[in-house]
Backbone as ProteinMPNN parsed JSONL, in Angstrom:
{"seq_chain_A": "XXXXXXXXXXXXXXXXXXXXXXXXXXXXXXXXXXXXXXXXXXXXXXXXXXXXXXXXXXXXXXXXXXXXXXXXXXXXXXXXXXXXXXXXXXXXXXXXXXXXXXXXXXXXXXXXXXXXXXXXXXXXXXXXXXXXXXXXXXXXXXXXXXXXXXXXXXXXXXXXXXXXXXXXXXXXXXXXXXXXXXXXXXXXXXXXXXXXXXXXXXXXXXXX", "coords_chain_A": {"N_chain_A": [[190.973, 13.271, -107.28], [191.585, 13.544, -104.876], [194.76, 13.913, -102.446], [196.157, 10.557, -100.897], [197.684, 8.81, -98.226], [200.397, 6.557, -97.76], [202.318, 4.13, -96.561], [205.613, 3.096, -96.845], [206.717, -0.362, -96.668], [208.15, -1.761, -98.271], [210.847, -0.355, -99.099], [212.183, 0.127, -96.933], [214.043, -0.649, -94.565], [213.41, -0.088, -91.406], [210.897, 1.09, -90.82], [209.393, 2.121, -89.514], [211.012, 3.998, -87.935], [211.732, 5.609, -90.037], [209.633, 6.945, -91.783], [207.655, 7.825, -89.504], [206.578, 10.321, -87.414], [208.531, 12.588, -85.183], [207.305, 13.052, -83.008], [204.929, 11.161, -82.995], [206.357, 8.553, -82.649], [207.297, 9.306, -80.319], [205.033, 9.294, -78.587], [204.026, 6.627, -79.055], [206.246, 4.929, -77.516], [205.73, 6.144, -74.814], [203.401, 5.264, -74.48], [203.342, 2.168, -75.125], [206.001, 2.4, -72.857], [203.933, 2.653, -70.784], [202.493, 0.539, -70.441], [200.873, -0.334, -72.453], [199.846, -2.752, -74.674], [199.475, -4.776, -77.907], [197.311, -6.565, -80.155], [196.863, -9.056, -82.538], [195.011, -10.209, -84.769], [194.144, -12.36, -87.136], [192.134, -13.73, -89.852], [189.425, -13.31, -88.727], [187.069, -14.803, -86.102], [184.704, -13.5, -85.715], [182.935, -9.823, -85.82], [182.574, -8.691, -83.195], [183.134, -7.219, -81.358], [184.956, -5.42, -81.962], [183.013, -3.73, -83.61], [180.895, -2.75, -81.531], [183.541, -0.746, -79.944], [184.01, 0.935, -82.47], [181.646, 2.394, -83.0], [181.288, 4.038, -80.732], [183.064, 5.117, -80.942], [182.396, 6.838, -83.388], [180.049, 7.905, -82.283], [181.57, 10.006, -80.593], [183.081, 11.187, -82.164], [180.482, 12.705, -83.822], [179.637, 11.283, -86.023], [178.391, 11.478, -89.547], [175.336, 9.415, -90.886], [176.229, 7.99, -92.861], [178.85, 6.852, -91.349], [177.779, 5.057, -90.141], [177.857, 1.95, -90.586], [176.042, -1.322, -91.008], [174.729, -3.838, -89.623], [174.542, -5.954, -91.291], [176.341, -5.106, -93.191], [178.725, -5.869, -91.854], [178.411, -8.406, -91.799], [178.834, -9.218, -93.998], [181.026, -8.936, -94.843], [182.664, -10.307, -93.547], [181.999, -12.69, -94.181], [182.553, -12.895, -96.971], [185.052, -11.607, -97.423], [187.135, -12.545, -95.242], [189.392, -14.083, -94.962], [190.838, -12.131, -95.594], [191.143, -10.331, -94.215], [192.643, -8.457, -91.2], [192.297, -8.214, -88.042], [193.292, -5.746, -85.389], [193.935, -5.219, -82.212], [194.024, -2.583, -79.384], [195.741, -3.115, -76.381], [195.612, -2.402, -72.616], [196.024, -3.674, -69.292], [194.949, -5.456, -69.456], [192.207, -4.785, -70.641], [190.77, -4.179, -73.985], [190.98, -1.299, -75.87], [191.268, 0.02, -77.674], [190.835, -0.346, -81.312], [191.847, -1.737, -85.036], [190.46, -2.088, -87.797], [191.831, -3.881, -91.009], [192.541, -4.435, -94.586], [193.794, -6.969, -96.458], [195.6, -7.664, -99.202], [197.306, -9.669, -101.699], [200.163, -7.393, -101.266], [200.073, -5.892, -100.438], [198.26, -3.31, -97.657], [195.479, -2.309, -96.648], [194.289, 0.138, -94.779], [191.291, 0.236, -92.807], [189.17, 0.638, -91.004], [188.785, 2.38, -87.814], [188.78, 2.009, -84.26], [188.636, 3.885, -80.973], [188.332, 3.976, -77.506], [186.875, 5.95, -75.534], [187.648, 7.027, -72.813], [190.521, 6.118, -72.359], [191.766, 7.579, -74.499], [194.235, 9.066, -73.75], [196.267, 7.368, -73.834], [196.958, 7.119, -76.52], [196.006, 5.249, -78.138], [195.438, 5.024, -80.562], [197.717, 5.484, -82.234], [199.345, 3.428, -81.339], [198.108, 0.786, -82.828], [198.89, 1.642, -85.491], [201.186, 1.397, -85.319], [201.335, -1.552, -84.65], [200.636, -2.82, -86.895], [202.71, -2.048, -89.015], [204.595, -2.624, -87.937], [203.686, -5.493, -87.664], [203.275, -5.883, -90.846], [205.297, -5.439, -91.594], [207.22, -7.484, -91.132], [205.62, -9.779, -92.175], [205.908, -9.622, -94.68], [205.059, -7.743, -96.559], [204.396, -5.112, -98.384], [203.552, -2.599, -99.005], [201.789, -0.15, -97.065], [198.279, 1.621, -97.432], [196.796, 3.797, -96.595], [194.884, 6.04, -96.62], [192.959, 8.921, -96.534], [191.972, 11.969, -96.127], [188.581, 13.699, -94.419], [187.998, 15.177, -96.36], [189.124, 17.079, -99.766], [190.943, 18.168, -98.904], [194.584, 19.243, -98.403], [195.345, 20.358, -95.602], [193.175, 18.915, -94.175], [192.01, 18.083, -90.996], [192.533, 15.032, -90.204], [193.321, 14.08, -92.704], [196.03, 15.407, -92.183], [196.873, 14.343, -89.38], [196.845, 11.545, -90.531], [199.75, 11.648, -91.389], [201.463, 11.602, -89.713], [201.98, 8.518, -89.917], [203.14, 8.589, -92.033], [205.271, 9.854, -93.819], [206.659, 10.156, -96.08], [205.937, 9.623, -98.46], [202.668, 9.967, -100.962], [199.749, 9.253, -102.87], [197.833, 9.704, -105.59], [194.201, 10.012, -105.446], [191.555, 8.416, -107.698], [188.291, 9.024, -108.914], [186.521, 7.248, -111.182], [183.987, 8.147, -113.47], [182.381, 7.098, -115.734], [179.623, 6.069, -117.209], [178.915, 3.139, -118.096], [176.517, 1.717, -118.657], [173.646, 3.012, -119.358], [170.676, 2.549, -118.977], [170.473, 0.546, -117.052], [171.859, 2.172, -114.735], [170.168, 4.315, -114.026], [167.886, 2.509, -113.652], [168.917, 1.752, -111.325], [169.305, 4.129, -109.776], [166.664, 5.238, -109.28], [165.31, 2.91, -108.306], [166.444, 3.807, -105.931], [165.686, 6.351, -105.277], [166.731, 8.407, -106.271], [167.564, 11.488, -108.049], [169.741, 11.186, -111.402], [171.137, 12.781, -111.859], [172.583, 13.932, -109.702], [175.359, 15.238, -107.473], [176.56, 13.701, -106.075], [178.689, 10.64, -107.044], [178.497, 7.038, -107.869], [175.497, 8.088, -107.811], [173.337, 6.471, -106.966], [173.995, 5.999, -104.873], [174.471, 7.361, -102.663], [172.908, 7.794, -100.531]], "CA_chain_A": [[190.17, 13.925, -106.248], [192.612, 13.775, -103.948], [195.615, 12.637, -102.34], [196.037, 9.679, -99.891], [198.852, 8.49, -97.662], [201.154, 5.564, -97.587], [203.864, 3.946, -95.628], [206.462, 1.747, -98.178], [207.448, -1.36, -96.345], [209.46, -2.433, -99.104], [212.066, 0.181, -99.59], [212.93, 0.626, -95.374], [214.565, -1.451, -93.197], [212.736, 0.101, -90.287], [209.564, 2.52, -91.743], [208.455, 3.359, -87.899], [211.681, 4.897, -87.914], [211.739, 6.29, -90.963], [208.606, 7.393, -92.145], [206.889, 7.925, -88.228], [206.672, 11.14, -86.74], [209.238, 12.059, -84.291], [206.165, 12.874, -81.856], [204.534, 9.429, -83.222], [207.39, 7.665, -82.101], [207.513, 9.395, -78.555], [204.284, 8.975, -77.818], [204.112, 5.234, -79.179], [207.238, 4.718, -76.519], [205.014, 6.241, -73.827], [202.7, 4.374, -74.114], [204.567, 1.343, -74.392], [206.136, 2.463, -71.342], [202.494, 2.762, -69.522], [201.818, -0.806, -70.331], [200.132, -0.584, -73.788], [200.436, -3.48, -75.76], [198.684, -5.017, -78.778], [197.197, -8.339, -80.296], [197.09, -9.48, -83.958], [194.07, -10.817, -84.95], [194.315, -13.141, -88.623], [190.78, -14.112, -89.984], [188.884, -13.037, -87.545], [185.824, -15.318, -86.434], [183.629, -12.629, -85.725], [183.621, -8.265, -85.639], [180.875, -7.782, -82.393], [183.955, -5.891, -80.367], [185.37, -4.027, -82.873], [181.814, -2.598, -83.785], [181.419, -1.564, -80.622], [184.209, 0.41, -80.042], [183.724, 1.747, -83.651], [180.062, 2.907, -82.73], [181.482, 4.674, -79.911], [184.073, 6.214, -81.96], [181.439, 7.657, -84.186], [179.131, 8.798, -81.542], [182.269, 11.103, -80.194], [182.777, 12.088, -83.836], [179.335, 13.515, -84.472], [179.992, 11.224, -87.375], [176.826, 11.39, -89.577], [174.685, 7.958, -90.767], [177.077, 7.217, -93.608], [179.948, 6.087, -91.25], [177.342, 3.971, -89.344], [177.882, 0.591, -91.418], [174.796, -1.839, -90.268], [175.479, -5.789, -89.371], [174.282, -6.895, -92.798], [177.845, -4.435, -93.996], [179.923, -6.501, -91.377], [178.551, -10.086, -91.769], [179.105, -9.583, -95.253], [182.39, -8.62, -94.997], [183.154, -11.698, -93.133], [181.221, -13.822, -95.44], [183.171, -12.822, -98.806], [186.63, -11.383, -97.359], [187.55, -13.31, -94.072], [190.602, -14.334, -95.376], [191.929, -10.781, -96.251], [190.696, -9.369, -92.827], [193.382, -8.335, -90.131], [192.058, -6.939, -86.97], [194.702, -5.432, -84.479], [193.624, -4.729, -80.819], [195.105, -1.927, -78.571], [195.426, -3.372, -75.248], [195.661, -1.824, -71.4], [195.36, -3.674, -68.544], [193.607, -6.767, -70.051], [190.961, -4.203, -71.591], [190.935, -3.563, -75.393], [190.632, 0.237, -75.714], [191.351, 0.464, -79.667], [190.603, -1.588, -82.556], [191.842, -1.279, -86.437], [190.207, -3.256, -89.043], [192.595, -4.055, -92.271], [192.478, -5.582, -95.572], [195.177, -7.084, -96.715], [195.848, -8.965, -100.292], [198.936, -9.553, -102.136], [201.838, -7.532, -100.927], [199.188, -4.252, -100.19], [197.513, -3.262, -96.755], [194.452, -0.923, -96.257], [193.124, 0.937, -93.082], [189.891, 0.345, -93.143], [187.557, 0.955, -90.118], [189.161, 1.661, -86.844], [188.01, 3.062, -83.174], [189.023, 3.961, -79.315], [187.578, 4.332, -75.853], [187.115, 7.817, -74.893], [188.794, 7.457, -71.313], [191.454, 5.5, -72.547], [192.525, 8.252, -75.522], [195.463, 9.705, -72.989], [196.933, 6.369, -73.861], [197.18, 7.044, -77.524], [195.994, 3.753, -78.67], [195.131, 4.951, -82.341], [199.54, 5.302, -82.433], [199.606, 1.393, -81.033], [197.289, 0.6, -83.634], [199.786, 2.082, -86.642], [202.62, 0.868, -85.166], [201.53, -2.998, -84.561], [200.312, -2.731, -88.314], [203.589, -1.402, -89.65], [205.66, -3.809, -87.735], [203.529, -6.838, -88.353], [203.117, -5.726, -92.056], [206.971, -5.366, -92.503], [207.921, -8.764, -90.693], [205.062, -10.582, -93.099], [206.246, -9.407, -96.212], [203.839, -6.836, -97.169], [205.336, -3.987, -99.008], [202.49, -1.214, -98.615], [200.332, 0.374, -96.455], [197.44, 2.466, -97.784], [195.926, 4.771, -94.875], [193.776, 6.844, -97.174], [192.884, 10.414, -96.896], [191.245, 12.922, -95.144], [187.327, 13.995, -94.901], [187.883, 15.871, -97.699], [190.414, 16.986, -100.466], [191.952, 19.205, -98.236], [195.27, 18.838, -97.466], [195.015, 21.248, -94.605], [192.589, 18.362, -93.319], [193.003, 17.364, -89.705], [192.036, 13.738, -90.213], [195.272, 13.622, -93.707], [197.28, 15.553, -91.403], [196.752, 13.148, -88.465], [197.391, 10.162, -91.128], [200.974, 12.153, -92.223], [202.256, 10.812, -88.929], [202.44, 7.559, -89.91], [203.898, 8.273, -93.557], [206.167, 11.57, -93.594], [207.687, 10.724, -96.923], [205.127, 9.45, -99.96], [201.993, 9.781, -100.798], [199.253, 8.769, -103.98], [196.737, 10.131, -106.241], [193.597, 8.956, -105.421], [190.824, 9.023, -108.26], [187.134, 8.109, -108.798], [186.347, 6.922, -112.777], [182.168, 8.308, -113.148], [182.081, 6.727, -116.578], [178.809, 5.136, -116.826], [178.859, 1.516, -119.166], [175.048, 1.048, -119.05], [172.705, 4.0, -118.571], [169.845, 2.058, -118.561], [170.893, 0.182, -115.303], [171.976, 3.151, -113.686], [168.841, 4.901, -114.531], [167.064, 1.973, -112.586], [169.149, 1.874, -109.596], [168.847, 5.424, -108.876], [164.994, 4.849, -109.357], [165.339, 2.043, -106.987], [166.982, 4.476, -104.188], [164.922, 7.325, -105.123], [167.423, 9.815, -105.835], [168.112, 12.176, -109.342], [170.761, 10.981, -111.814], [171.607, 14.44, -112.223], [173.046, 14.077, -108.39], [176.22, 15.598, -108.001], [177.526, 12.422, -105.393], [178.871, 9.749, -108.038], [177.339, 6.832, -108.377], [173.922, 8.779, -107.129], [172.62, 5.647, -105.969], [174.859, 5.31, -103.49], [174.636, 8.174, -101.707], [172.142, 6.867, -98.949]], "C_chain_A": [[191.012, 14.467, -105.103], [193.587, 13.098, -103.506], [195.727, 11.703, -100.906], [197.454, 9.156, -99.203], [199.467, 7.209, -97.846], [202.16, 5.406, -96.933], [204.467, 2.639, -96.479], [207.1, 1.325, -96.937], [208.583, -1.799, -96.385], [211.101, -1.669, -98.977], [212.778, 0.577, -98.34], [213.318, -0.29, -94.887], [214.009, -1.333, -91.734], [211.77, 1.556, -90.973], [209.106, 2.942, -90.608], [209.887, 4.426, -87.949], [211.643, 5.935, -88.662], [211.189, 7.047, -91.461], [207.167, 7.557, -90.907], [207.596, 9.158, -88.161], [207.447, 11.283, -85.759], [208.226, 12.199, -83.007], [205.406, 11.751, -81.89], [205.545, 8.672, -82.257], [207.625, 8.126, -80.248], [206.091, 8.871, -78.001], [203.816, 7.506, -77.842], [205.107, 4.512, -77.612], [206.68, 5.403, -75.484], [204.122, 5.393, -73.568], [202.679, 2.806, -74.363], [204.667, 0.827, -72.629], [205.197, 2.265, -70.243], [202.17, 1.309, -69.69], [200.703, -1.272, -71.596], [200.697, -1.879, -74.313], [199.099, -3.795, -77.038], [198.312, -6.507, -79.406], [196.867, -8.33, -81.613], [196.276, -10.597, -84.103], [193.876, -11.27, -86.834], [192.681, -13.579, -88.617], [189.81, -14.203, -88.968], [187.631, -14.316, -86.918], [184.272, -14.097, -86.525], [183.912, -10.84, -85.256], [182.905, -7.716, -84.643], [182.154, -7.182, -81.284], [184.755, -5.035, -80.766], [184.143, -2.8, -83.171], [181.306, -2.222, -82.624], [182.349, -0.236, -80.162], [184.36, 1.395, -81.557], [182.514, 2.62, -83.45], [180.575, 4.31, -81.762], [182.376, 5.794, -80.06], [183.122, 7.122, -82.868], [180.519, 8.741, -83.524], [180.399, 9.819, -81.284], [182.631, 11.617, -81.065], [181.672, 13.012, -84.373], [179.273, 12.956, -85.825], [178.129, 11.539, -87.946], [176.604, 9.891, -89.832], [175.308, 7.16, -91.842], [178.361, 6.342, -93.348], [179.47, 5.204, -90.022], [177.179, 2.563, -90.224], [177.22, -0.121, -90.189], [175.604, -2.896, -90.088], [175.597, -6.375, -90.333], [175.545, -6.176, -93.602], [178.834, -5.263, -93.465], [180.095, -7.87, -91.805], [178.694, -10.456, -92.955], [180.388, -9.9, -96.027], [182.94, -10.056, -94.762], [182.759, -12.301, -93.909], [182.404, -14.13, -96.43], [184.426, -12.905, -98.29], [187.581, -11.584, -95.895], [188.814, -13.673, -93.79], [191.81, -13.337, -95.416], [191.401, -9.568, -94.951], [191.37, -9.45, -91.976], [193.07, -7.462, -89.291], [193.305, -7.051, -85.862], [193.988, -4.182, -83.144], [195.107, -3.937, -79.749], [194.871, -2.314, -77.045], [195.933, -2.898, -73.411], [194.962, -2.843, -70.34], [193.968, -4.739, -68.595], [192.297, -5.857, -70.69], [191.448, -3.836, -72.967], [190.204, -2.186, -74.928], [191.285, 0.568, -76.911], [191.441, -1.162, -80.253], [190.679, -1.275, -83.963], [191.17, -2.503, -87.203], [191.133, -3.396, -90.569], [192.232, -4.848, -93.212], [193.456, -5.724, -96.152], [195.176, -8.365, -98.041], [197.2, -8.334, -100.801], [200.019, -9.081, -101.269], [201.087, -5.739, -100.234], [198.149, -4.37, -98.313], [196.776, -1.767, -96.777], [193.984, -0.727, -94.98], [192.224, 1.137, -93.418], [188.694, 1.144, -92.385], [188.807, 0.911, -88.398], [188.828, 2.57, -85.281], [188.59, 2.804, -81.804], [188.378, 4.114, -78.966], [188.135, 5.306, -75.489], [188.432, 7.624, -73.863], [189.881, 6.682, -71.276], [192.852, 6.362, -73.822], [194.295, 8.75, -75.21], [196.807, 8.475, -73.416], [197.837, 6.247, -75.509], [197.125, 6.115, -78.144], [195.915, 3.593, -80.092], [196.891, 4.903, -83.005], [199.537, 3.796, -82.467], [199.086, 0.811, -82.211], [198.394, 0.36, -84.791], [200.8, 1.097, -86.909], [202.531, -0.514, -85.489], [201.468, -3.08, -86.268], [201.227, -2.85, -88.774], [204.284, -2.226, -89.061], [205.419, -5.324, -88.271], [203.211, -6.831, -90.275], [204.671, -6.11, -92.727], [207.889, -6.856, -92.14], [206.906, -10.132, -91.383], [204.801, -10.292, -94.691], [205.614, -8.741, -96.785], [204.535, -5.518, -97.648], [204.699, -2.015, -99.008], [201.655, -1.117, -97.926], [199.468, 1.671, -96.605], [196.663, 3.252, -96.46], [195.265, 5.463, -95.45], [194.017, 8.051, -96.618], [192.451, 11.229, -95.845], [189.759, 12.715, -95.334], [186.909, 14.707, -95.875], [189.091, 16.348, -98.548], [191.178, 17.635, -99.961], [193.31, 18.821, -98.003], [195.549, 19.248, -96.166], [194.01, 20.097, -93.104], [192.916, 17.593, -92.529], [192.969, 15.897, -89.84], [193.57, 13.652, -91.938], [196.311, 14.204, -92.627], [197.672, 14.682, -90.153], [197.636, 11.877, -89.123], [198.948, 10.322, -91.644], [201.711, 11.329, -90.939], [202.746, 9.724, -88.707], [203.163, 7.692, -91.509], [203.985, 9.708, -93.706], [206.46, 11.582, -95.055], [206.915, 10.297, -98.351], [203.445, 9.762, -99.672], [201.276, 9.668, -102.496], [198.269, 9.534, -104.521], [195.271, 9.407, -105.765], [192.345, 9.64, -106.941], [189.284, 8.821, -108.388], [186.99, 8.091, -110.591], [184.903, 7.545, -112.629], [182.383, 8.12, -114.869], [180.965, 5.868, -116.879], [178.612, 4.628, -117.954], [177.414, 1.92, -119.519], [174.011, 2.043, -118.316], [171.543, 3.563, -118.078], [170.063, 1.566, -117.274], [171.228, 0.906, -114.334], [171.421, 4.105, -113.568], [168.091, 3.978, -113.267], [167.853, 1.9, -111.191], [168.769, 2.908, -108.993], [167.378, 5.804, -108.857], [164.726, 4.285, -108.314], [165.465, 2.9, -105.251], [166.203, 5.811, -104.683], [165.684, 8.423, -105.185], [167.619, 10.703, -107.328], [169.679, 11.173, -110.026], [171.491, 12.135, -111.865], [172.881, 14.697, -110.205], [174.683, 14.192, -108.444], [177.398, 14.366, -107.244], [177.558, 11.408, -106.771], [179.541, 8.016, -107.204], [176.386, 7.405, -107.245], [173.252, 7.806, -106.857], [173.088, 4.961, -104.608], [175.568, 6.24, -102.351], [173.807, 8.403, -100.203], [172.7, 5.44, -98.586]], "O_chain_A": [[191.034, 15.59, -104.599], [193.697, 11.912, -103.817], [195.353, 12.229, -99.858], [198.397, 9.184, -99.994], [198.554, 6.522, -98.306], [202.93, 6.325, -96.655], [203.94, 1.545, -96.686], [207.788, 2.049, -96.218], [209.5, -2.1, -95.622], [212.18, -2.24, -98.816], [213.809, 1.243, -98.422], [212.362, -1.057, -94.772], [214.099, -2.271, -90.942], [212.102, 2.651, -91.429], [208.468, 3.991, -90.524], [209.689, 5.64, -87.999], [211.54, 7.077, -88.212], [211.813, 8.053, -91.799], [205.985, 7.453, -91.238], [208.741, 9.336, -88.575], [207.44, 10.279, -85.047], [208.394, 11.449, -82.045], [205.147, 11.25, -80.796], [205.242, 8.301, -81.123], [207.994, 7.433, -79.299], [206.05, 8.094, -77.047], [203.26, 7.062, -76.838], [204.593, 3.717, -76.826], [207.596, 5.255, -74.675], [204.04, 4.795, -72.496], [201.868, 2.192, -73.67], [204.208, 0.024, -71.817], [205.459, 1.855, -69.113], [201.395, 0.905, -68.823], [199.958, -2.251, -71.632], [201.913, -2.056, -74.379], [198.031, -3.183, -77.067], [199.001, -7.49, -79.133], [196.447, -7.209, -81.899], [196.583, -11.728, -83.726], [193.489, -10.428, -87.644], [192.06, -13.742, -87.567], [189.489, -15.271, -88.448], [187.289, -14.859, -87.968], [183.253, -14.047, -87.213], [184.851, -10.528, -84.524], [182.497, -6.56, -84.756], [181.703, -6.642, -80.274], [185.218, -4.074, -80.15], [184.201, -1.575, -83.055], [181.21, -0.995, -82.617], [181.975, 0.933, -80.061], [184.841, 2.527, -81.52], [182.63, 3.756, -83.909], [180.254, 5.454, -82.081], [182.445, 6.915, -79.555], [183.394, 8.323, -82.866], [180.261, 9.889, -83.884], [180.185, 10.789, -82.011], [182.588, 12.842, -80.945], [181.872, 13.905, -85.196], [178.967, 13.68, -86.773], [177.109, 11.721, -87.281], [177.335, 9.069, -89.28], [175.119, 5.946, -91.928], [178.921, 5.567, -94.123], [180.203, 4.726, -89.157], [176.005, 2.265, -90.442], [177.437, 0.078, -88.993], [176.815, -2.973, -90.296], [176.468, -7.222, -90.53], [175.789, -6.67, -94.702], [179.794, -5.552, -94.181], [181.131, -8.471, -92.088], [178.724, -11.644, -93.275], [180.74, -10.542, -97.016], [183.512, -10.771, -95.585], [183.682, -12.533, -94.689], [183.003, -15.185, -96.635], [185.078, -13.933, -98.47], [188.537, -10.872, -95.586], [189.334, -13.635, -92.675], [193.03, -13.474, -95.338], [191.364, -8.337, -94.942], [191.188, -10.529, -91.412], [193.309, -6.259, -89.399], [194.012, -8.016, -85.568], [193.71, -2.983, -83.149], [196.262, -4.262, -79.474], [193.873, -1.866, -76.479], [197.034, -3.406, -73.202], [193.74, -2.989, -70.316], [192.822, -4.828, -68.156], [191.407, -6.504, -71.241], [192.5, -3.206, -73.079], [189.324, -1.967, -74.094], [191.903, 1.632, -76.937], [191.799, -2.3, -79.95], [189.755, -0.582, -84.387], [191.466, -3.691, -87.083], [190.68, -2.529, -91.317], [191.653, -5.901, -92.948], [194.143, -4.751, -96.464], [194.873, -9.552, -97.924], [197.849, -7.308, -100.596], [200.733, -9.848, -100.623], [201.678, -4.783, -99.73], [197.528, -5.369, -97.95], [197.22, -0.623, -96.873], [193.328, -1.507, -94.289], [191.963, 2.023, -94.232], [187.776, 1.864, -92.777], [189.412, -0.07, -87.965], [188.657, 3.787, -85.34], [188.988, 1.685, -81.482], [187.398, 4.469, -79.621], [189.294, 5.606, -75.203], [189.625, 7.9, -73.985], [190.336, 6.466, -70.153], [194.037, 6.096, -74.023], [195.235, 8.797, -76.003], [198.012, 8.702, -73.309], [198.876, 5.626, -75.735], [198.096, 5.856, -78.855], [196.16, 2.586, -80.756], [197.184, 4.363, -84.071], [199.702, 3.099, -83.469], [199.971, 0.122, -82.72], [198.793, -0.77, -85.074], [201.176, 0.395, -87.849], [203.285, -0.972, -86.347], [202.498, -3.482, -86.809], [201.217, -3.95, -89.328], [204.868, -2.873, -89.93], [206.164, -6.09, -88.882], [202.941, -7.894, -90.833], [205.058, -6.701, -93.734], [208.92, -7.222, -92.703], [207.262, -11.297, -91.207], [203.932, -10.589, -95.512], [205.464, -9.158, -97.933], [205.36, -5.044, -96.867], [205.184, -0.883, -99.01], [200.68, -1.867, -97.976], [199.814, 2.699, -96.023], [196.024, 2.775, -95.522], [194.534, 5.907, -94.565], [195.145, 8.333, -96.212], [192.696, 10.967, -94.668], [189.384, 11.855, -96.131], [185.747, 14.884, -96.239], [190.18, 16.031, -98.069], [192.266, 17.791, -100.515], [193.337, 17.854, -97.242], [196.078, 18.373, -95.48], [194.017, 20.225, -91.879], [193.699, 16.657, -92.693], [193.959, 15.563, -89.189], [194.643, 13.062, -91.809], [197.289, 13.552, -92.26], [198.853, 14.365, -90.014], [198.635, 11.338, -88.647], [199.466, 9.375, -92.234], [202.512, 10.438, -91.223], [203.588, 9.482, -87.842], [203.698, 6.693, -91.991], [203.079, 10.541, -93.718], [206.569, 12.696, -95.568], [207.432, 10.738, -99.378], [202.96, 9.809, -98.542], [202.049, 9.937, -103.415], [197.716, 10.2, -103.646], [195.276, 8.176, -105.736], [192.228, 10.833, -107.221], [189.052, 8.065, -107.445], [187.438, 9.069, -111.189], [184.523, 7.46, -111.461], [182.584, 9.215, -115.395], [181.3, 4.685, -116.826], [178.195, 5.317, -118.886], [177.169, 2.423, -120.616], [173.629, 1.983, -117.147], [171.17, 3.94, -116.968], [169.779, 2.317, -116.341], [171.035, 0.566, -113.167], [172.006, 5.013, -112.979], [167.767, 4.472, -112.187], [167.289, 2.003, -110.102], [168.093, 2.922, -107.964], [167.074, 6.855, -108.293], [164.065, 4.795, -107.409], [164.968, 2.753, -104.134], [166.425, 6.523, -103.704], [165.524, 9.361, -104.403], [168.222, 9.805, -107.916], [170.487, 10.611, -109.287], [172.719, 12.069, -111.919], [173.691, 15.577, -109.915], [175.33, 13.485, -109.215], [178.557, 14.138, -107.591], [176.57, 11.374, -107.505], [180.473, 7.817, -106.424], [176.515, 7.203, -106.037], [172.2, 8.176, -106.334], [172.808, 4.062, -103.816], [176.529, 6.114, -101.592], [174.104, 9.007, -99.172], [172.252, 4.832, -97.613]]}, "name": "protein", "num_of_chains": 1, "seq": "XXXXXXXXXXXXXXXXXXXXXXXXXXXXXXXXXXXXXXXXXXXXXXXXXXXXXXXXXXXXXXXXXXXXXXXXXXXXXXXXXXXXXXXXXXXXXXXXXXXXXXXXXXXXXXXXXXXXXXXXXXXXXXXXXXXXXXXXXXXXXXXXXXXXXXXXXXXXXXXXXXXXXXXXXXXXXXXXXXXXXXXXXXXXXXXXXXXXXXXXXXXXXXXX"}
């Protein structure tokens, strides 16, 4: 479908150097300099100040209602994958003013979910974010970090080109399988959600 970004751990000795933007890297060291720092959050107990500033991130997005994930998406998360959940706060001034959510198994890290405070953007906290990631990823043995894609297959798109700044020098296939095992069952789900099988989103019940 398309392709997605990465930053290899394994094969750098220093990957902010290496595979960071040289404008990444200045403006990381600005803000720095201004008093940015960051906090490293391991199994979280709970996500009610990340989804805030995520909410708020969306509203200044115009996102639409698919990148509003409800409570019953978060507390689930926690429920099942608590363990494999690293949140990483951008901090100013004793206020958090960014927040990444990660998942992290084996030797692999994903960017999952992550959001700023408008009047704090000048600060570049979504950089702080990268960076703490990419340092605490490479000093706990983790060998990849997945950052995913754009809003669409574009590469042209500002949201992959944005994510190139943290990984200059690889990147992955990504694909989706739409092989469907058991028609019957996926006949009744999309019954269930009320939508055509014929729908060109794959799986079509999972496009609300």
């Amino acid at each position: 479908m398309r392709k997605t970004l990465v930053t290899n751990l394994k094969d750098y000795e220093d990957p902010v150097q290496t595979q960071f933007s040289k404008n990444c890297r200045k403006s990381i060291r600005q803000a720095t300099n201004k008093g940015v720092t960051y906090k490293i959050i391991e199994t979280p107990e709970n996500l009610n100040s990340f989804k805030q500033i995520y909410y708020e991130t969306m509203s200044r997005n115009n996102a639409t209602d698919y990148y509003y994930f409800d409570d019953e998406y978060f507390d689930e998360m926690l429920k099942y994958y608590k363990d494999n959940i690293v949140l990483i706060e951008a901090i100013f001034e004793e206020k958090v003013i960014g927040v990444c959510l990660y998942f992290v198994y084996n030797k692999t890290i994903h960017v999952h979910l992550s959001g700023t405070i408008t009047d704090y953007l000048y600060l570049s906290p979504e950089y702080i974010l990268q960076y703490a990631i990419t340092i605490w990823g490479k000093e706990n043995g983790y060998e990849l970090i997945h950052r995913g894609g754009g809003r669409s297959n574009s590469e042209e798109d500002s949201l992959y080109q944005f994510k190139r700044n943290f990984a200059r020098i690889e990147n992955r296939d990504f694909y989706i399988a739409k092989k469907i095992w058991n028609n019957d069952i996926y006949n009744k789900l999309c019954e269930l959600k009320n939508v055509s099988k014929e729908e060109t989103f794959f799986p079509a019940y999972r496009k609300n």
